[in-house]
KOLMIKOL-733402 format. One record per residue: x, y, z of N, C-alpha, C in turn. Coordinates in steps of 0.05 Angstrom, whole numbers. Atoms other than C-alpha are relative to their C-alpha. Last residue first. Layout:
{rec {X,Y,Z},{X,Y,Z},{X,Y,Z}}
...
This chain:
{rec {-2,-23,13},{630,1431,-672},{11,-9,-28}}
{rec {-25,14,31},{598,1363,-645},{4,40,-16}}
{rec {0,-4,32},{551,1386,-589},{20,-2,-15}}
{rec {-20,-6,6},{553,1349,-526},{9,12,-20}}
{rec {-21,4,24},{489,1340,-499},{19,13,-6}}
{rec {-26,21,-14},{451,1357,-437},{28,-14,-14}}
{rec {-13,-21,-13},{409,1414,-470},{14,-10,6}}
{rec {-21,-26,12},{388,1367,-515},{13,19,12}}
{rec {-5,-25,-12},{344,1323,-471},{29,11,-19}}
{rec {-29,-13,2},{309,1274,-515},{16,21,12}}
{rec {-8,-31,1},{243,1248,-493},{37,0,6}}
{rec {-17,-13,-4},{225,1174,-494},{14,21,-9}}
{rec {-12,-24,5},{158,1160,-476},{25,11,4}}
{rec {-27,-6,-12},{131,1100,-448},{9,9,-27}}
{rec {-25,1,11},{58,1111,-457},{38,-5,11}}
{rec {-10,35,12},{7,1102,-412},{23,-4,-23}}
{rec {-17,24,-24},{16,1168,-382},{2,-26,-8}}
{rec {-27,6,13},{-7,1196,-451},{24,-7,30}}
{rec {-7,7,-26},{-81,1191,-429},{40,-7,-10}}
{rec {-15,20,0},{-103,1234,-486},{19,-13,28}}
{rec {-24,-3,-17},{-171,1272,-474},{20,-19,-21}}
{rec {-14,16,17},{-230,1298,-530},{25,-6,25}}
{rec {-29,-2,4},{-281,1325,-498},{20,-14,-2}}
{rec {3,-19,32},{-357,1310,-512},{28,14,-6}}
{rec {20,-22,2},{-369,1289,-435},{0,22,-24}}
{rec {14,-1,-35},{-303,1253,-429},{-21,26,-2}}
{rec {20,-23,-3},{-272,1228,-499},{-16,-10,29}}
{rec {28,12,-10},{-215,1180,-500},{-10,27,-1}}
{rec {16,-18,8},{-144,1174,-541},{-34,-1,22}}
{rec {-5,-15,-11},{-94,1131,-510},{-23,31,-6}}
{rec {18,-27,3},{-132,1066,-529},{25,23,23}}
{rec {4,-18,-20},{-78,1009,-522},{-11,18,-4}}
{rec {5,-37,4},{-87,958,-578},{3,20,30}}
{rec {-24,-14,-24},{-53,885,-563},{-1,30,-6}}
{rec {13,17,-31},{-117,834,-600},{20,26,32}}
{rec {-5,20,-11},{-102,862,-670},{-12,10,36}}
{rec {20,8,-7},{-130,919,-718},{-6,-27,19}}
{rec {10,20,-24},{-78,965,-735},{-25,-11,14}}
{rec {14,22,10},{-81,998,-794},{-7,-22,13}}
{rec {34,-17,4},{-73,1073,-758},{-7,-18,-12}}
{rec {20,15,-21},{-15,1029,-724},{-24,12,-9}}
{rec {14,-26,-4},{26,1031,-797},{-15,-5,32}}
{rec {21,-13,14},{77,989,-821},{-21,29,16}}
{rec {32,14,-1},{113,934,-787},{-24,22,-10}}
{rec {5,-22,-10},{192,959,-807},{-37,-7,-8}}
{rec {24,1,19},{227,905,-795},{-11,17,8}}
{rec {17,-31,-6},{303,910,-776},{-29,0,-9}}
{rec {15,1,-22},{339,851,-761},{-12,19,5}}
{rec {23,28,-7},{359,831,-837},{-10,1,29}}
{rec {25,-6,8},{382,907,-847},{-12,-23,2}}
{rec {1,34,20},{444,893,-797},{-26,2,-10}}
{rec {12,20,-4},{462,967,-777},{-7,-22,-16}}
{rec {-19,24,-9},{527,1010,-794},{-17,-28,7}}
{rec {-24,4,-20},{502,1069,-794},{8,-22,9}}
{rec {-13,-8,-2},{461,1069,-861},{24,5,17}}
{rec {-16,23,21},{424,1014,-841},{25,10,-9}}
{rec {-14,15,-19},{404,1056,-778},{15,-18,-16}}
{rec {-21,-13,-26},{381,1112,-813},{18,-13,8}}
{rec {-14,-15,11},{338,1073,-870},{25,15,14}}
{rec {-12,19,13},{305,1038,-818},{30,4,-17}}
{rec {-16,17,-16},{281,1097,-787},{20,-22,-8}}
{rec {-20,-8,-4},{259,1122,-847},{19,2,22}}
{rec {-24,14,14},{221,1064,-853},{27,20,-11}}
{rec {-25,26,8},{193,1067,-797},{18,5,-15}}
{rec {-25,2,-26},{177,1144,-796},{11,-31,-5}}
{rec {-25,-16,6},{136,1129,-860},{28,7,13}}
{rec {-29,19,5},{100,1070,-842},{24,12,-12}}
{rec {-2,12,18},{36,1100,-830},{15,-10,-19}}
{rec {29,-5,8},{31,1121,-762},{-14,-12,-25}}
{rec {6,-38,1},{92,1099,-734},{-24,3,-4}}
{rec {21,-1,15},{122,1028,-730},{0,26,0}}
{rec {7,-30,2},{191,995,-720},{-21,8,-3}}
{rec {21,3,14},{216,917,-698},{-20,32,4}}
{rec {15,-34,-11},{283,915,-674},{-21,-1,-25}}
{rec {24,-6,19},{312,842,-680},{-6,28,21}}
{rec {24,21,-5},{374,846,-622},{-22,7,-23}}
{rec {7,23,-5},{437,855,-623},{-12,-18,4}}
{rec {-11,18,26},{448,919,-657},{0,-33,7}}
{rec {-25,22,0},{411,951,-601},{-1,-16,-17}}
{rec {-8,22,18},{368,1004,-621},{22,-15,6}}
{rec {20,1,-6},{353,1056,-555},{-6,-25,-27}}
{rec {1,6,-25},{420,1047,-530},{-34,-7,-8}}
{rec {-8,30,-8},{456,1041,-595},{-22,-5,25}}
{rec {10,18,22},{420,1107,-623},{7,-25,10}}
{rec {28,-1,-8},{443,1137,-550},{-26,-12,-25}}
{rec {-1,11,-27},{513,1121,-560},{-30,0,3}}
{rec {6,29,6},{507,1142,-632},{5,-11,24}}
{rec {24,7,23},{490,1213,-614},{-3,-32,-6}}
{rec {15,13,-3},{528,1227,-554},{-12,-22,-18}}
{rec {-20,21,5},{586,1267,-592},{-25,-28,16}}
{rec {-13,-20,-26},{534,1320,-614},{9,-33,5}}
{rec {3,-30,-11},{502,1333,-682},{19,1,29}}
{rec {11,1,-40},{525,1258,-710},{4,36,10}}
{rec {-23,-7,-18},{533,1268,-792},{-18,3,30}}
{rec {18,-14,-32},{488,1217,-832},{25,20,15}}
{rec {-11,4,-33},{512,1197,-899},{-20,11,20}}
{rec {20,16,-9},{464,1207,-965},{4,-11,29}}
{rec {-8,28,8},{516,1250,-1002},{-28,-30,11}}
{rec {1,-4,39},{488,1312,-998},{-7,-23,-1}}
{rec {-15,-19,24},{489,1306,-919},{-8,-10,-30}}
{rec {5,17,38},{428,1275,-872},{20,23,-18}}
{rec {11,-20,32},{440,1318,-796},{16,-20,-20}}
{rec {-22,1,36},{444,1268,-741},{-9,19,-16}}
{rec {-26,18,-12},{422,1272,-658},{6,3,-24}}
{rec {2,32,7},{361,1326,-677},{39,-11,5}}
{rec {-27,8,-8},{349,1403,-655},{-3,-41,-1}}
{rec {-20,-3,-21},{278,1423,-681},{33,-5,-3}}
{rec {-10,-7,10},{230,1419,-745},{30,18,28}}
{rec {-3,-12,-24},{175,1381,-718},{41,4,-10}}
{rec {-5,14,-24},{139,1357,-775},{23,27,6}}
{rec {-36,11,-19},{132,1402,-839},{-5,-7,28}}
{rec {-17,-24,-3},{67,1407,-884},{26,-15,12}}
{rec {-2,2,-25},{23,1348,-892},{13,19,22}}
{rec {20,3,-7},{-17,1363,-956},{11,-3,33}}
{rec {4,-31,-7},{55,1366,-982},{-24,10,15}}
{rec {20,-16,26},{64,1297,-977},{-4,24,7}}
{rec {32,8,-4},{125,1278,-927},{-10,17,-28}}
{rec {22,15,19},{190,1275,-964},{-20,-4,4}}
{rec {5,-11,29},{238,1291,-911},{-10,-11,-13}}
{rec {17,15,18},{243,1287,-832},{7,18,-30}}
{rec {16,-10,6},{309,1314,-796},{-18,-15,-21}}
{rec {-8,-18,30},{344,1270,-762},{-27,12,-9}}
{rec {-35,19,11},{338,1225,-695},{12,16,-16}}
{rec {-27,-14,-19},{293,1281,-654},{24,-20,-13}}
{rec {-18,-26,7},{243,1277,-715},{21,0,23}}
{rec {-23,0,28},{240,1192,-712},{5,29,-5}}
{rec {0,-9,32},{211,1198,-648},{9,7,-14}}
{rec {-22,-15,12},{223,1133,-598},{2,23,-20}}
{rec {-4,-24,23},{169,1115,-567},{19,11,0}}
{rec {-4,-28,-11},{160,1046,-537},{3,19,-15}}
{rec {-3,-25,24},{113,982,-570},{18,20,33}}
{rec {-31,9,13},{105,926,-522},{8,27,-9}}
{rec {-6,7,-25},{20,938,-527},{35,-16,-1}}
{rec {3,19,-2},{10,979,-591},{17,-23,23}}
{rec {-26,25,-4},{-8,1040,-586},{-10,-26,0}}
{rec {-1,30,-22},{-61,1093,-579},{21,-10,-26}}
{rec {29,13,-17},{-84,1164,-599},{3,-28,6}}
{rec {-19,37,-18},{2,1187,-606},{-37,-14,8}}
{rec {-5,4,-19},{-38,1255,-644},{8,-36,6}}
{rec {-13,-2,-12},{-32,1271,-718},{12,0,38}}
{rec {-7,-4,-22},{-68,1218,-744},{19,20,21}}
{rec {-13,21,-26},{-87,1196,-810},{-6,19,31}}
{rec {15,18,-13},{-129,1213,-864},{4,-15,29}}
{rec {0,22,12},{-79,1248,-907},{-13,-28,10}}
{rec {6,-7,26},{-99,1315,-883},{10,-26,-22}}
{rec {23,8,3},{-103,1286,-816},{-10,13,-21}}
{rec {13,25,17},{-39,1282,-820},{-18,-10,7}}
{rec {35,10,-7},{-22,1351,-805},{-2,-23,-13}}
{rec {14,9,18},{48,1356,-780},{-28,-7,-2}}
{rec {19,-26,-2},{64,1390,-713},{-12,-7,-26}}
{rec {-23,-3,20},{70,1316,-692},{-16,32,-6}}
{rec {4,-18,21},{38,1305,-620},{11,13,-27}}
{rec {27,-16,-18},{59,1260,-575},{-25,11,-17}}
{rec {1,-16,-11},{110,1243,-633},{-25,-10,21}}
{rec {14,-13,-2},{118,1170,-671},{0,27,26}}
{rec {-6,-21,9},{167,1124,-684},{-15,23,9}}
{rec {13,-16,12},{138,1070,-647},{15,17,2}}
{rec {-6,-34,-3},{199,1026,-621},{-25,4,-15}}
{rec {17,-5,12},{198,946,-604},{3,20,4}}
{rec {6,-19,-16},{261,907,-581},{-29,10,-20}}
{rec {0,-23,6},{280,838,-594},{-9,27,8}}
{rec {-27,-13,20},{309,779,-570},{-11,18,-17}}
{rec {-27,-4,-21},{269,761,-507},{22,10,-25}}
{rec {-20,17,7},{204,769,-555},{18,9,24}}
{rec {-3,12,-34},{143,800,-526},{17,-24,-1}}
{rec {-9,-16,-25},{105,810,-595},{11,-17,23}}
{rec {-30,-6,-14},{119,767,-650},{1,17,14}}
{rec {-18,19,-4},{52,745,-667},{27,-15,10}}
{rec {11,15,-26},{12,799,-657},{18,-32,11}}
{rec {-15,-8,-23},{55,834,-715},{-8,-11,30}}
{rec {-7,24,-6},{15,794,-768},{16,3,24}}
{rec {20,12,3},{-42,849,-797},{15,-27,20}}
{rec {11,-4,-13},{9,911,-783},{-19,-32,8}}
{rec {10,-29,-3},{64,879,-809},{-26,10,18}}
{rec {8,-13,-22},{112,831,-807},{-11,19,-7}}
{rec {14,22,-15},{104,786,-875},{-4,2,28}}
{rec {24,10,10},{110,839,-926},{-10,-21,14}}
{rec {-1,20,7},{146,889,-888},{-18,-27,-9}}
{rec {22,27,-24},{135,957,-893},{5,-27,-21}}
{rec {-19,15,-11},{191,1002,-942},{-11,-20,28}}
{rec {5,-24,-33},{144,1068,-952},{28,-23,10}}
{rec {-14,-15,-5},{154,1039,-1024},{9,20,23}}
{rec {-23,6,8},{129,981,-1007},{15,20,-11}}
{rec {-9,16,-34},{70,1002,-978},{30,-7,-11}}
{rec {-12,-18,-14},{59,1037,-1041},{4,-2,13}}
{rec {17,-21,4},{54,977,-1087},{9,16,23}}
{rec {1,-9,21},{98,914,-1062},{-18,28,2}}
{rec {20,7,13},{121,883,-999},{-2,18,-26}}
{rec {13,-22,7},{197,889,-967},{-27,-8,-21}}
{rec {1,9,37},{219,820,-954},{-20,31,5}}
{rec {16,-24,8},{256,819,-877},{-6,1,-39}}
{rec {-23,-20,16},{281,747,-871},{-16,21,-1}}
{rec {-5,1,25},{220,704,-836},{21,32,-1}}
{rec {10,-19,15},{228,699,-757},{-6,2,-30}}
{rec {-24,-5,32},{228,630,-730},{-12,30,-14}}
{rec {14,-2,27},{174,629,-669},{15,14,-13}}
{rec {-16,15,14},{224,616,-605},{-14,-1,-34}}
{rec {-28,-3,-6},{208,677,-570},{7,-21,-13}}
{rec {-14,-23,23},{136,681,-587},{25,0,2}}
{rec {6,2,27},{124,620,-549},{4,16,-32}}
{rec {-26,-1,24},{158,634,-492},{-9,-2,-22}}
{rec {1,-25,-4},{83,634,-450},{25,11,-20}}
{rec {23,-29,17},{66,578,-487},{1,29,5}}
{rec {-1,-2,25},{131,543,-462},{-25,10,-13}}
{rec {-17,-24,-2},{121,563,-386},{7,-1,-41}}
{rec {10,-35,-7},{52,537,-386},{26,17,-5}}
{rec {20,-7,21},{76,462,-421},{-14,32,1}}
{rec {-12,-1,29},{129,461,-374},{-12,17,-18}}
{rec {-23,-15,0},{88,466,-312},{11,6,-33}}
{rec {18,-21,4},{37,417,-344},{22,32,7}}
{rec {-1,3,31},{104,361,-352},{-25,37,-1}}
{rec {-20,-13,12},{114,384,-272},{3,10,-31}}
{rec {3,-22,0},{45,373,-253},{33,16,-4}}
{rec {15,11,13},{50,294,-286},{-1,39,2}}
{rec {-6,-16,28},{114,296,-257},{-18,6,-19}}
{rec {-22,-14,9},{94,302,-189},{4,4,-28}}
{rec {11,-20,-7},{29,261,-189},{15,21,-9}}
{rec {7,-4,26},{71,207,-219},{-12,31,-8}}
{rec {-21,9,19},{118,202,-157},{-24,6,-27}}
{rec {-8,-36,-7},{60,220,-119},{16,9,-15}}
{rec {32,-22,16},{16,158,-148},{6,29,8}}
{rec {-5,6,35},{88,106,-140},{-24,23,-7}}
{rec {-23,-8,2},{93,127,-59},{1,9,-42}}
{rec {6,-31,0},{20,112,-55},{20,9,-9}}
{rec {18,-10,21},{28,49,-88},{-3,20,1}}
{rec {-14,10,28},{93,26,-44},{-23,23,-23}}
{rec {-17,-26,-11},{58,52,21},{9,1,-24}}
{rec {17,-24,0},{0,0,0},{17,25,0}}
């Protein structure tokens, strides 16, 4: 009898060990799901440089990796109007993972549609020469590109409508980054998955943004080193 019990605890055990397991590997799950090669898609998405198999519609899938990072491009507020191209100029929600990094304090924006006027036309870590290089504004600059893109891990980019990405992208390839761990997932104003954060809300017919939920990273310039 001591024998049988002995042998039904003994099973008991691994029986809630094997379940163990099985909870901690679904929770990893995204962490070991094989990335595909970055494949730039076609028509105008493809020329914004969104990826044809991360993007807005598949990005649920690879959130909440141990080996990569996640950045929205995107302002608080861009002084750009893109809500003359249908979009968005306020941060009205996210995608859960996602932090903000915005693509005007890296370099200066170029090529929005004219309908959109000029983004935020400040002090930035690189000024874009003739040539297509990047020059670093202050000796910081790629210390703090490394810190918030590490070259060692998939970095997965968004914005509004996949412009910031993929001039993000574009930036970092340029300085030296590995373009096979860079995907740039498109747009969150196409976003329609399961990991939305509403930052936008209306209260009694007024419009709020709860931009505490955000993690928000602001550039301090004054603290920098300027490159003469």
């Amino acid at each position: 009898m001591v024998i049988f019990l002995k042998r039904n605890i003994i099973v008991a055990i691994v029986v809630i060990g094997l379940l163990v397991l099985g909870i901690v590997f679904l929770n990893n799950k995204a962490s070991i799901i094989k990335l595909p090669k970055p494949e730039v898609t076609g028509g105008e998405r493809g020329m914004l440089g969104i990826d044809k198999n991360i993007n807005e519609s598949t990005i649920d899938k690879y959130l909440g990796r141990d080996d990569a990072v996640y950045r929205d491009m995107r302002m608080l507020k861009d002084p750009g109007n893109y809500e003359a191209i249908g979009g968005d100029s306020y941060l009205s929600g996210f995608i859960d993972g996602f932090e903000v990094v915005p693509y005007p304090y890296l370099t200066e924006v170029k090529g929005l549609p004219e309908e959109v006027g000029d983004s935020y036309t400040g002090k930035t870590l690189f000024t874009e020469l003739d040539d297509g290089t990047y020059h670093a504004n202050y000796l910081e600059s790629m210390d703090i590109l490394e810190y918030y893109f590490p070259k060692d891990k998939y970095i997965f980019l968004i914005c509004g409508g996949g412009g910031y990405a993929g001039m993000t992208k574009n930036l970092l390839v340029s300085l030296g980054w590995n373009a096979d761990m860079i995907y740039n997932v498109g747009g969150y104003w196409y976003y329609d998955g399961d990991n939305n954060i509403d930052v936008k809300r209306v209260v009694k017919g007024k419009v709020k943004y709860d931009f505490w939920k955000v993690t928000y990273h602001e550039i301090d310039f004054d603290s920098l080193t300027e490159v003469e």
